[in-house]
C-alpha positions in Angstrom: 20.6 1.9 3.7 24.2 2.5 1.9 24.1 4.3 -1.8 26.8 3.0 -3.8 27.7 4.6 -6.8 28.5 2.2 -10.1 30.0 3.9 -12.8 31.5 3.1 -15.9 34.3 0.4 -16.2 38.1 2.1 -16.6 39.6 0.2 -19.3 42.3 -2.1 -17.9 38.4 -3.2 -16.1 36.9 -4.1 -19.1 39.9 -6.0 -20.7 39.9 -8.0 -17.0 36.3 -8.8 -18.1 36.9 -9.4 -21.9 39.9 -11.7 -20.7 37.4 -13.5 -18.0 34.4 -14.1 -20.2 36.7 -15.7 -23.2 39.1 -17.8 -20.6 41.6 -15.7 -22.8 45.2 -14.0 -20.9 44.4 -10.6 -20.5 47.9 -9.4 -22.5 46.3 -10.9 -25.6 43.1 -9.3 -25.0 44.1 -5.9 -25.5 43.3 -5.3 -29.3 39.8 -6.6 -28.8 39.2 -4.4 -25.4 40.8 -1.4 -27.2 37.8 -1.1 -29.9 35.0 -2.3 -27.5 36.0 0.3 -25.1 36.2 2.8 -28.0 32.7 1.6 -28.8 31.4 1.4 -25.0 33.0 3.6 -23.0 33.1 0.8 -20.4 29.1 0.9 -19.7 29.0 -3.0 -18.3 25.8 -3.5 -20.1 26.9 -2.1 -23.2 30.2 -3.9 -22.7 28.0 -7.4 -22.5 25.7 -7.0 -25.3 28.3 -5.5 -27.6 29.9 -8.6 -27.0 27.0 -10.7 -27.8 25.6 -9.2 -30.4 29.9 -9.9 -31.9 29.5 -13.4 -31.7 26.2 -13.4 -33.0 27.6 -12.0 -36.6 30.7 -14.4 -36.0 32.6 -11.4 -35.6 33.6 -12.9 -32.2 33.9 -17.2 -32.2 35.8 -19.9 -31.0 38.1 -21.7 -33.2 38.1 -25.8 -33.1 41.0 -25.8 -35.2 43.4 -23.4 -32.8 41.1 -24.2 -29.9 40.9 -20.4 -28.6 39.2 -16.9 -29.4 39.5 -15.3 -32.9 38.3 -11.9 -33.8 38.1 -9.8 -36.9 39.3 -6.5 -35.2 39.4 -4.4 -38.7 35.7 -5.7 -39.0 34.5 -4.7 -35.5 35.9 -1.2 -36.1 33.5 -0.6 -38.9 30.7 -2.1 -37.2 28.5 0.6 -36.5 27.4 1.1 -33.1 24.5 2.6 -31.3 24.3 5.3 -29.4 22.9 4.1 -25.9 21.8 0.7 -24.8 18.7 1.0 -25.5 19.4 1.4 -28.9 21.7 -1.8 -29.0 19.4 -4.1 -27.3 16.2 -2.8 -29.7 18.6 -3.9 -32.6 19.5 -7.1 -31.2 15.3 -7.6 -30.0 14.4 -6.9 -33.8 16.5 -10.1 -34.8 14.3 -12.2 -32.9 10.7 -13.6 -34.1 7.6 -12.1 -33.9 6.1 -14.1 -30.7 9.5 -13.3 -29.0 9.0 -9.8 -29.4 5.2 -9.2 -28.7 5.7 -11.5 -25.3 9.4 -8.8 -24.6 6.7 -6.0 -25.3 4.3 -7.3 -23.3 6.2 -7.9 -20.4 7.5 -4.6 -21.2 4.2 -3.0 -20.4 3.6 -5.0 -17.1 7.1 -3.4 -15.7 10.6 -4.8 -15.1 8.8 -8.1 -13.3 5.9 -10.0 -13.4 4.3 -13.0 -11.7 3.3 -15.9 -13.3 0.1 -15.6 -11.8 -0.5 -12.6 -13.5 0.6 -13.5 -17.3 -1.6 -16.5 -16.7 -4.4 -13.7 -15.8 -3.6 -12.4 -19.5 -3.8 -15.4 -21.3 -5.6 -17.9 -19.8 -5.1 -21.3 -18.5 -2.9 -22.8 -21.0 -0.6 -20.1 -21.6 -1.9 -19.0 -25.1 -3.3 -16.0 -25.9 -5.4 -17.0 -29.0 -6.5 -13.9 -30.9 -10.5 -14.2 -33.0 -11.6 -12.1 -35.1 -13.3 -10.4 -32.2 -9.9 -10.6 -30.5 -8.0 -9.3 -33.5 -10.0 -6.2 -33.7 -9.7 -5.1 -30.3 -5.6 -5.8 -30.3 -3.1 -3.6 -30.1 -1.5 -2.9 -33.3 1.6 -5.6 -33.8 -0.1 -8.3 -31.4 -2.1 -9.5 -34.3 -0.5 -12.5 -34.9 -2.9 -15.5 -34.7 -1.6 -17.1 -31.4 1.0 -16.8 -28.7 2.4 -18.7 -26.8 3.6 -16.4 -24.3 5.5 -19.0 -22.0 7.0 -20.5 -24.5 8.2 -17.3 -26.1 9.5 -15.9 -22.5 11.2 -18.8 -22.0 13.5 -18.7 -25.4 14.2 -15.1 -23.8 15.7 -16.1 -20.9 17.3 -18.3 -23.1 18.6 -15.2 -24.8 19.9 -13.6 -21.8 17.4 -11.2 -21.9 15.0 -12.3 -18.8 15.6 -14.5 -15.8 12.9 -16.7 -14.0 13.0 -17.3 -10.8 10.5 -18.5 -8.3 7.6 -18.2 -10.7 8.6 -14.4 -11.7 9.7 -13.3 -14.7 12.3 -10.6 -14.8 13.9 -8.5 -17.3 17.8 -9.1 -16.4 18.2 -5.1 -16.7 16.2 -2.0 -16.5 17.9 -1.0 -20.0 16.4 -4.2 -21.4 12.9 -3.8 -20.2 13.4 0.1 -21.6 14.3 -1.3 -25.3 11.9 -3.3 -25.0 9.0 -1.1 -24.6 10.7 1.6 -27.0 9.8 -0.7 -30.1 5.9 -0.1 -29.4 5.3 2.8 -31.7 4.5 5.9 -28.7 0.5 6.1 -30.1 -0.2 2.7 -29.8 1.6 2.2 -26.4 -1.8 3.4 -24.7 -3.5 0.2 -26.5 -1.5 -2.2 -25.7 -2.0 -1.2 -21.7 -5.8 -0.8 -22.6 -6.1 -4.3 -23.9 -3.8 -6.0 -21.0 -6.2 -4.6 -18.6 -9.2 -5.5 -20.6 -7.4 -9.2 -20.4 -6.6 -9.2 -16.8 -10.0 -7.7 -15.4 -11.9 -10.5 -17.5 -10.0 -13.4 -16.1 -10.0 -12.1 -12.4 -11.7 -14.8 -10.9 -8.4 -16.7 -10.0 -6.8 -13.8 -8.3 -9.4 -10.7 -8.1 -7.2 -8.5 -5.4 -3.9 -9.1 -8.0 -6.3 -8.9 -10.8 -7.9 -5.5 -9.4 -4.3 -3.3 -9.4 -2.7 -4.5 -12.0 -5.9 -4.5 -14.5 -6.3 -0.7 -12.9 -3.0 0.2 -13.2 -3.1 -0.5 -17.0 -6.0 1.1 -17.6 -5.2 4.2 -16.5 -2.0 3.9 -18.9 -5.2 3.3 -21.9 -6.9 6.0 -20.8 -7.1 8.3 -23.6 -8.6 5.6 -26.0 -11.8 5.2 -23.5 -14.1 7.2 -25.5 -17.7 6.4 -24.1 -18.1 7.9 -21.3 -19.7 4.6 -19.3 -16.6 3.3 -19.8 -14.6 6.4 -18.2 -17.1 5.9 -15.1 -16.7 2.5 -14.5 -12.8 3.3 -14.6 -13.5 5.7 -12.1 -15.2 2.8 -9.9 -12.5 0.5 -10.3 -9.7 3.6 -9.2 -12.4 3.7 -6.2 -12.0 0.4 -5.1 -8.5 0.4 -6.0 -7.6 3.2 -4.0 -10.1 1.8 -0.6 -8.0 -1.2 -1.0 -4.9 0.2 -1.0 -6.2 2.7 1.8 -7.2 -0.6 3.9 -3.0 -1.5 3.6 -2.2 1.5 4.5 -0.1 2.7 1.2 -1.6 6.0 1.0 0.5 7.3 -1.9 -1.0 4.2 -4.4 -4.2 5.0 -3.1 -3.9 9.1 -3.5 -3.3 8.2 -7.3 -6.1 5.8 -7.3 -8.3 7.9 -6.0 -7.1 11.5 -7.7 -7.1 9.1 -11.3 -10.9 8.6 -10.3 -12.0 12.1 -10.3 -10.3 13.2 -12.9 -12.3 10.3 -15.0 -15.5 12.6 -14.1 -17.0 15.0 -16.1 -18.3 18.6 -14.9 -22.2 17.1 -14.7 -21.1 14.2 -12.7 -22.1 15.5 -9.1 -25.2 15.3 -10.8 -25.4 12.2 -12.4 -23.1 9.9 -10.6 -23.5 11.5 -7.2 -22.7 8.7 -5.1 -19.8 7.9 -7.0 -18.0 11.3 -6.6 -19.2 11.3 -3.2 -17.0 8.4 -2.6 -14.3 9.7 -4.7 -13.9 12.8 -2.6 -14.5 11.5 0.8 -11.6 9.2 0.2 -9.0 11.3 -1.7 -9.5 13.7 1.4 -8.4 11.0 3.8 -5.3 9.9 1.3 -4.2 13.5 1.1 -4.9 14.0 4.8 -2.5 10.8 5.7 -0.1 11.9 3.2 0.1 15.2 5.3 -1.0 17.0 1.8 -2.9 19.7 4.3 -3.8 21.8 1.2 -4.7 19.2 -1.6 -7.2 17.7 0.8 -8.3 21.5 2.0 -9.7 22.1 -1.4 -11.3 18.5 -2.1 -13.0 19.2 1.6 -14.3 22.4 0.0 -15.4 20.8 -3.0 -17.3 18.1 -1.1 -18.9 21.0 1.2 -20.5 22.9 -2.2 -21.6 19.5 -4.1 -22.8 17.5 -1.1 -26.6 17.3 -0.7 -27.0 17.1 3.3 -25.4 17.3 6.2 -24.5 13.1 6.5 -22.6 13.5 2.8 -20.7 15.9 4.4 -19.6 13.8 7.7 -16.9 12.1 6.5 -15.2 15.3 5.1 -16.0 17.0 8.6 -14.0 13.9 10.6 -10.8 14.6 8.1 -11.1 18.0 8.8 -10.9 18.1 12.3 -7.9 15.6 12.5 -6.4 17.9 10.1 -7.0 20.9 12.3 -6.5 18.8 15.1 -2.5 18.7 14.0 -1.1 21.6 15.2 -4.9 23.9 15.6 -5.7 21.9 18.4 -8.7 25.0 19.4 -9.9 25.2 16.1 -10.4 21.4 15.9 -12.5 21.4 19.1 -14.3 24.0 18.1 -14.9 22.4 14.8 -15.7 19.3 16.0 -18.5 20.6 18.6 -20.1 22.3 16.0 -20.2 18.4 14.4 -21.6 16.6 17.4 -24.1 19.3 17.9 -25.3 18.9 14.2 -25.5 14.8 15.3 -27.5 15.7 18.0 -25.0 15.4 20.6 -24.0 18.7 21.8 -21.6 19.2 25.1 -22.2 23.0 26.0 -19.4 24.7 27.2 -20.7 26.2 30.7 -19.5 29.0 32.4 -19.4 27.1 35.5 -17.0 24.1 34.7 -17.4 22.5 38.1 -21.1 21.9 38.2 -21.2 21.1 34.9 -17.9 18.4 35.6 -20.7 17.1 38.5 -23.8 17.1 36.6 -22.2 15.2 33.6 -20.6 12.4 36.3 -23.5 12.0 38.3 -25.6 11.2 35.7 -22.7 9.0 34.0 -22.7 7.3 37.8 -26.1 6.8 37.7 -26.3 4.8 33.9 -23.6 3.0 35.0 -25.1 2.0 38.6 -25.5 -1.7 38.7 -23.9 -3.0 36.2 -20.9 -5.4 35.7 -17.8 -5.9 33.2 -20.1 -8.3 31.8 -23.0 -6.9 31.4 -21.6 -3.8 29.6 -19.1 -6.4 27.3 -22.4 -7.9 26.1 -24.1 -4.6 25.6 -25.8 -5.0 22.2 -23.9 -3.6 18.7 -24.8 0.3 18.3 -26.5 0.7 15.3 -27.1 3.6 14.6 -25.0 5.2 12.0 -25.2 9.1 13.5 -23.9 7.9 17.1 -21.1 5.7 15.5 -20.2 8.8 14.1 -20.3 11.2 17.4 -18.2 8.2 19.0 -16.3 8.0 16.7 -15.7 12.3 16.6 -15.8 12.4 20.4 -12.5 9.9 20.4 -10.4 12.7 18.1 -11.6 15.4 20.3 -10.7 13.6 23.5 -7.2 14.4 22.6 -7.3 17.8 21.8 -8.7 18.5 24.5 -6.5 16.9 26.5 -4.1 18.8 25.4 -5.0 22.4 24.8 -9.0 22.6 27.2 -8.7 19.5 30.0 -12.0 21.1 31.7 -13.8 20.2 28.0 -11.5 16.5 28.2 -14.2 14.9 31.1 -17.5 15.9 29.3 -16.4 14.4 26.4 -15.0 11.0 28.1 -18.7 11.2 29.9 -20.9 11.5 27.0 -18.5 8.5 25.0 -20.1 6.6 27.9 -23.1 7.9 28.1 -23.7 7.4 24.5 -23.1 4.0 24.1 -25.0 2.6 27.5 -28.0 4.1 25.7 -26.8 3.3 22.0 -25.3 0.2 22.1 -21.5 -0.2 21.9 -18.8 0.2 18.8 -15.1 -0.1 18.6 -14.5 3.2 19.5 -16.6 2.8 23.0 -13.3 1.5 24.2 -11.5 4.5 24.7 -14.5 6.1 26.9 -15.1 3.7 29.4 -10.9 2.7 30.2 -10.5 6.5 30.6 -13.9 6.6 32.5 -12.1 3.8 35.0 
């Protein structure tokens, strides 16, 4: 990856571009470059809407009659200018109508891009977004406005300069512009207008529910503080739950750590109580974001947290797992010893015998003997394990394969042994692999 660094235009730059956007020579370019540069300081976007918003008040136009550029520099020296982009382009927004500007703030809220797919999420199949009474009531402040055709409206901005589509995206033509945009929605009433997207988009999921599921998530969570029941807070929670297993599933842990942190903070101090599976699910997960994010101490104290709230041993299983592959990063001993505590809880325990060697012979022999008799193909077709405690000790006894590989190989055997052992008399799961190719 190379950075480059863009900064501002030097002023014989700008009068270049001045000279290139009128087809004017650059020699008689110099008095209108002289107060834009004054005005710009040679910031290219500034530079380009400045420009614009000249013509637009015929301050800047072509001339049938001489057939070239005219400009009223006296004029565009008292014209008062703002003081950042973002201030220009909300100036030059406000001149447009009211649909144009509701569909610029509500691309605004969806970020610098959107899909087509998406907006037609928000307003339905034929691109209108047709506001009832009901409707009208539950819209953000400004939106109000009968019907909109958002398409239509989108399209007379790209018209404007202002967006570009391509390939069925929508796409503010600069960062600035998407900035202004969003900067005319009054700062209390920006949390509404994210509320009622997400309201939109989560209704009409059916067409594209995985699409549908972030993006109505994602602006929710930006409406969170006008959620005032609490049923609606904990059906939030759900969706930042399912939101961040999805994201887990692709493995973009950071999206799903925010998912998943945004979840439990929805919860209120009674909810171990009263939406117990829910915060057990919560937990378990943020533990294993935070653990893949290599946030050791974040997921230390959710762990903990599970541990006190957890009702039995099997709510506490899939902290336990994280834990150990924590440990198991550079605490290799503490993992095993850890995890042995785990498989004896799952009523598997591999006792650690004084006399390695007949313990090494006892555990083959008796591996030998399961084993006796039977072909590749009998054990391939070896019914599914079912049982949810031995998936788990498979599962366990695959992470502590390694550490004790590397820090106890007389413990590495047993634990290869009883993988096998395990699933000729439970049935096999994907983790059974490991134990019988090492097994030979």
């Amino acid at each position: 990856v190379t950075k480059i660094e863009v900064g501002d235009l030097s002023k014989e730059d700008t009068n270049e571009l001045i000279s290139d956007m009128i087809q004017t020579p650059a020699g008689q370019t110099r008095s209108l470059t002289d107060v834009v540069y004054r005005k710009t300081s040679g910031n290219v976007l500034f530079v380009l809407q400045f420009l614009w918003s000249l013509c637009d008040e015929y301050l800047l136009f072509f001339s049938l009659s001489s057939n070239q550029w005219l400009w009223n520099t006296a004029m565009i020296e008292s014209k008062g200018v703002a003081h950042n982009v973002i201030e220009l382009m909300s100036c030059k927004i406000l001149q447009l109508s009211g649909e144009s500007q509701n569909a610029l703030k509500l691309m605004a809220c969806l970020g610098s891009f959107c899909e087509e797919a998406i907006l037609n999420l928000i307003t339905g199949s034929d691109g209108m977004i047709a506001l009832s009474e009901d409707y009208v009531s539950n819209a953000p402040q400004g939106l109000n406005c009968g019907h909109l055709d958002l398409f239509e409206a989108l399209g007379f901005a790209v018209k404007k300069g202002l967006m570009i589509h391509i390939d069925s995206n929508y796409k503010f033509t600069h960062d600035q512009i998407q900035l202004a945009c969003y900067s005319l929605i009054p700062k209390n009433m920006r949390g509404r207008w994210h509320l009622w997207i997400g309201n939109r988009v989560w209704a009409n999921r059916a067409a594209s529910p995985e699409k549908a599921l972030f993006i109505a998530v994602g602006q929710l969570n930006k409406g969170v503080m006008f959620l005032h029941g609490m049923d609606q807070r904990i059906e939030l929670a759900r969706l930042n739950l399912e939101a961040g297993k999805k994201s887990m599933s692709l493995a973009a842990f950071a999206p799903a750590a925010y998912y998943l942190e945004t979840g439990i903070g929805l919860l209120h101090e009674n909810s171990w109580s009263d939406h117990y599976d829910l915060c057990l699910q919560l937990h378990h997960s943020y533990a294993e974001a935070t653990y893949c994010l290599g946030k050791f101490d974040e997921m230390n104290k959710v762990v903990v947290n599970t541990f006190e709230n957890a009702r039995c041993f099997d709510d506490k299983l899939r902290s336990y797992i994280t834990l150990v592959r924590a440990h198991g990063q550079n605490k290799s001993p503490e993992a095993l010893k850890a995890g042995l505590h785990v498989l004896a809880e799952l009523g598997e325990p591999i006792e650690i015998s004084s006399d390695p060697k007949s313990m090494f012979m006892a555990e083959f022999l008796k591996t030998k003997q399961m084993l006796d008799g039977k072909t590749d193909d009998d054990i391939s077709t070896m019914k599914k394990m079912d049982n949810d405690k031995k998936i788990a000790a498979v599962e366990l006894m695959n992470i502590l394969a390694l550490y004790a590989y590397l820090s106890d190989q007389k413990l590495y055997p047993l634990i290869i042994f009883r993988i096998v052992q395990t699933s000729l008399s439970h049935g096999l799961c994907p983790d059974s692999a490991f134990g019988f190719a090492s097994y030979g």
